[in-house]
Short mmCIF file of the C-alpha atoms (twelve columns), coordinates in Angstrom:
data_MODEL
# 
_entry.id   MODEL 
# 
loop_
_atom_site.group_PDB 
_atom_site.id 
_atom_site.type_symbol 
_atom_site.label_atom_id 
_atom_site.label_alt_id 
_atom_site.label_comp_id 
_atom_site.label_asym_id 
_atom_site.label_seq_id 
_atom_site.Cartn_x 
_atom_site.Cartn_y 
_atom_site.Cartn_z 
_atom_site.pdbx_PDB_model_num 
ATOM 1  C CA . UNK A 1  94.113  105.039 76.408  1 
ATOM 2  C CA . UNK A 2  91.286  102.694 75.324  1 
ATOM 3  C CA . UNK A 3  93.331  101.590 72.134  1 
ATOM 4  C CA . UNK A 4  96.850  100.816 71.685  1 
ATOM 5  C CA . UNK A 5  96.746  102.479 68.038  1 
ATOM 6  C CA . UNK A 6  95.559  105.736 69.791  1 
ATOM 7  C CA . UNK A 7  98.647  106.102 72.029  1 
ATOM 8  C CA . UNK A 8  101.970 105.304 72.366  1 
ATOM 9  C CA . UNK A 9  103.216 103.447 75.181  1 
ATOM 10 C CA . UNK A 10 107.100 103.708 76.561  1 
ATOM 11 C CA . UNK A 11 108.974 100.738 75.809  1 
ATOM 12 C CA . UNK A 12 110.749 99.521  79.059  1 
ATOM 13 C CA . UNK A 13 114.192 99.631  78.449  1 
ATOM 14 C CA . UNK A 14 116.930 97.580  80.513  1 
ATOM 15 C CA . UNK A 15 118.978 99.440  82.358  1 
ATOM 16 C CA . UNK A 16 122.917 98.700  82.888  1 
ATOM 17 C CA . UNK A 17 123.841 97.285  86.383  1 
ATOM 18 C CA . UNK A 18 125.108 99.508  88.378  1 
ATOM 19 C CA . UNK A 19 128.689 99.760  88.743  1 
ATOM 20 C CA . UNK A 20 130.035 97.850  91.599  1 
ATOM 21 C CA . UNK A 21 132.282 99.579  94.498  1 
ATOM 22 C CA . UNK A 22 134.898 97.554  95.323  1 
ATOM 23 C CA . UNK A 23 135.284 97.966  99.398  1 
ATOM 24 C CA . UNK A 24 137.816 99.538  100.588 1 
ATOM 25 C CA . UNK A 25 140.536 97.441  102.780 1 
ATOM 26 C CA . UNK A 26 143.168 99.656  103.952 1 
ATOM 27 C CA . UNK A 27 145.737 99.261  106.899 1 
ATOM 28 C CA . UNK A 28 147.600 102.361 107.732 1 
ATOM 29 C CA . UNK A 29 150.615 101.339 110.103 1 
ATOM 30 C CA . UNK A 30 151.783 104.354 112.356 1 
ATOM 31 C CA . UNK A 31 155.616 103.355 113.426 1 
ATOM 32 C CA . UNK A 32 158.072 104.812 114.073 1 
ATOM 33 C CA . UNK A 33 161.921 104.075 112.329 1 
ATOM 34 C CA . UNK A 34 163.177 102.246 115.553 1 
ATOM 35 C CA . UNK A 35 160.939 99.598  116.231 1 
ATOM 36 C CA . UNK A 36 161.548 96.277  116.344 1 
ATOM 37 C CA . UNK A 37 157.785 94.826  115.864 1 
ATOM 38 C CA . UNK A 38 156.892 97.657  113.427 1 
ATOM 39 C CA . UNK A 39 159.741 96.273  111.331 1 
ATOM 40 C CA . UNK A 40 158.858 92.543  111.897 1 
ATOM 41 C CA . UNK A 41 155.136 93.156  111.285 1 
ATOM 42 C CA . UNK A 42 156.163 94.494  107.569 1 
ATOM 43 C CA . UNK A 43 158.550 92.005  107.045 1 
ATOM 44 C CA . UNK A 44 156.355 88.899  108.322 1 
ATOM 45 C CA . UNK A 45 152.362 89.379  108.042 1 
ATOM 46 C CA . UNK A 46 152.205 92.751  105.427 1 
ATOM 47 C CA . UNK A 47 151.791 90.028  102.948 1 
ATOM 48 C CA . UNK A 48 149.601 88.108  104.359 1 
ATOM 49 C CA . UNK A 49 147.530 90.946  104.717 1 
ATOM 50 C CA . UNK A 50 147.995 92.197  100.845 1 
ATOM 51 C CA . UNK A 51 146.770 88.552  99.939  1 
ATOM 52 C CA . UNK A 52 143.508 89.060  101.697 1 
ATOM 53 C CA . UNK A 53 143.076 92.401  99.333  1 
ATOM 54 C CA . UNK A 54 143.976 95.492  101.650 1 
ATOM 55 C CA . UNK A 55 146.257 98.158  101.024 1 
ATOM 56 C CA . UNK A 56 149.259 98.439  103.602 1 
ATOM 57 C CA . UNK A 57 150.789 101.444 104.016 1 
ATOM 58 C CA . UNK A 58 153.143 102.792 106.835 1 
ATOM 59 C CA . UNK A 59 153.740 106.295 108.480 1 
ATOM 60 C CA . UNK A 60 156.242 107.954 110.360 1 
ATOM 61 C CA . UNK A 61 155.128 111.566 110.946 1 
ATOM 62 C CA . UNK A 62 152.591 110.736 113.552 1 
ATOM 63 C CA . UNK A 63 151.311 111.611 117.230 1 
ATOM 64 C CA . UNK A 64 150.711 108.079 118.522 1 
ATOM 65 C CA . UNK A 65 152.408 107.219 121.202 1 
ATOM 66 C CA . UNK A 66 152.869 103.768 120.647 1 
ATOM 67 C CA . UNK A 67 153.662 101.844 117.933 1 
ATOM 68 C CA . UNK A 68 152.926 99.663  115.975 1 
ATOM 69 C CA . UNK A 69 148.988 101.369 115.773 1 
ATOM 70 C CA . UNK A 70 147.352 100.516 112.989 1 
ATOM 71 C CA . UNK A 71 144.463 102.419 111.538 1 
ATOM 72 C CA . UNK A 72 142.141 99.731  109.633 1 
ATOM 73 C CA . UNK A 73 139.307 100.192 106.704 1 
ATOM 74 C CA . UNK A 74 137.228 97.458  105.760 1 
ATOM 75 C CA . UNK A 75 134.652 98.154  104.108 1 
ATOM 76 C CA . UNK A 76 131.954 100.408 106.287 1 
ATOM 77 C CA . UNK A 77 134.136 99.623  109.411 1 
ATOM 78 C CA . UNK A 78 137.014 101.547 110.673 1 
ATOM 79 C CA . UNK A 79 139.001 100.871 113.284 1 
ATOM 80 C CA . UNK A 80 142.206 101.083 115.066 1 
ATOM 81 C CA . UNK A 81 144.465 98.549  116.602 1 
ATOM 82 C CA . UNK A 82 147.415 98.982  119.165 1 
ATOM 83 C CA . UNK A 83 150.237 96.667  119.561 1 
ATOM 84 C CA . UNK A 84 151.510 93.817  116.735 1 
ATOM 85 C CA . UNK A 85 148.481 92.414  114.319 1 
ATOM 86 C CA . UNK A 86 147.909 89.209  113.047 1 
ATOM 87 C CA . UNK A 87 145.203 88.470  110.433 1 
ATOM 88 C CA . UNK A 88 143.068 86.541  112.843 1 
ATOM 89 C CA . UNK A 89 143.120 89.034  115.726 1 
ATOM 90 C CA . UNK A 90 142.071 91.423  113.257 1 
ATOM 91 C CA . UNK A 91 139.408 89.759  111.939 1 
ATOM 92 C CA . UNK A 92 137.958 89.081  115.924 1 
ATOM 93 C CA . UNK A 93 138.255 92.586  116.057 1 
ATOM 94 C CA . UNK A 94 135.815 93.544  113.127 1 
ATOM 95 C CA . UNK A 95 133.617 90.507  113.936 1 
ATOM 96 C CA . UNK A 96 132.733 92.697  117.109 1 
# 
């Protein structure tokens, strides 16, 4: 258009943010009911864990051999995790 009274012109209009995801940060601990570390691990670092914003869960019905394994979501990265967990070995585990 040579004239702005000739046309009309769309008004920008703001959009809204989007809406943020929050990550996921799951733990999924695969026990089984007579094991020692499996017991200590929820008693001692679950919370520390919780306090760092991931969900714990635990599961009995399982086919891993060994327990505690842990299957962990943190955002993008999944991973899983054999033997007793502390909060720094797992975060040297998703800094690989």
């Amino acid at each position: 258009c040579s004239s702005d009274l000739e046309c009309e012109h769309p008004k920008q209009v703001a959009k809204d943010p989007e809406p943020t995801k929050k990550e996921t940060r799951e733990i999924i601990m695969f026990s089984s009911k007579s094991c020692p570390p499996c017991k200590r691990w929820w008693d001692v670092e679950r919370e520390a864990f919780e306090r760092r914003g991931y969900t714990v869960a635990v599961c009995y019905d399982h086919q891993y051999p060994r327990t505690p394994t842990f299957a962990i979501t943190d955002g993008s990265k999944s991973i899983e995790i054999v033997g007793y967990m502390t909060p720094d070995q797992l975060a040297k585990e998703l800094a690989k």
